[in-house]
N, C-alpha and C positions, 0 to 999 in steps of 0.2 A: 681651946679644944684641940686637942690631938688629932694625927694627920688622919686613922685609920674612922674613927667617930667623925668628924666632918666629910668624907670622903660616903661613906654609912648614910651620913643625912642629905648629902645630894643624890645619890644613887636613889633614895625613897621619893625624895622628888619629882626627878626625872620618870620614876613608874611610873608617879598618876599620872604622866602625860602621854609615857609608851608602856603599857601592864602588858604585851604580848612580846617587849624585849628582853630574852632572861638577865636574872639581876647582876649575874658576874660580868657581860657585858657592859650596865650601868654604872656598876662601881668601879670598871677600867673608865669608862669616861671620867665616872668623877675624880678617878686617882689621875689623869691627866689635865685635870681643871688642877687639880690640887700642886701639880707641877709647872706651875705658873702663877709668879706671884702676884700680879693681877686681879686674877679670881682668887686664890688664895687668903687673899686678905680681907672678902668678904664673908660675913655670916653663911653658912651651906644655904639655908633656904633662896638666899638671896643670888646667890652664884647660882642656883640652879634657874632661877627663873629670871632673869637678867641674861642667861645663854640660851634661856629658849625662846626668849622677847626676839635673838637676832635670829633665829628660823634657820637655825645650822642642819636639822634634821628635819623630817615627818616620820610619821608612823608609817608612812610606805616605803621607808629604807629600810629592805631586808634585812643586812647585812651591819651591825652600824661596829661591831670587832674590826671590821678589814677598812673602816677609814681611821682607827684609832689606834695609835701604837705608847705602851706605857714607859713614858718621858725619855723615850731615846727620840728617835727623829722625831721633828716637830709633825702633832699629828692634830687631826682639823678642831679638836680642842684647844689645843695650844696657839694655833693660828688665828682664829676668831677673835676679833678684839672689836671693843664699840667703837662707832664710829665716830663718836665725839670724845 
């Protein structure tokens, strides 16, 4: 799967868990999941819910652009890793 389509299918993901965060928001997370090859190497469905198992966000973070930056500094996508 290509970067832009698995990047697509996280972003859809990540909605049904926040539908009140606009989607170009979701898909700079998912393009920062996708700049790590960690999550990268897993299926989208699976990288999205395996980052939402570690509780990096809730739906009451306003703002979720200004803790994510696309693959320059490491931004709290790229930093989250499991802990096993």
């Amino acid at each position: 799967m290509d970067a832009q389509n698995w990047q697509r299918s996280v972003a859809a993901h990540l909605q049904n868990q926040w539908p009140t965060i606009p989607i170009d928001d979701l898909l700079e997370a998912a393009g920062d999941l996708w700049c790590d090859e960690h999550w990268r190497a897993m299926p989208p469905e699976e990288a999205a819910v395996r980052w939402l198992k570690l509780g990096v966000l809730s739906d009451r973070d306003a703002d979720v652009s200004s803790s994510l930056s696309r693959c320059g500094e490491p931004s709290l996508a790229q930093r989250v890793r499991p802990l096993s």
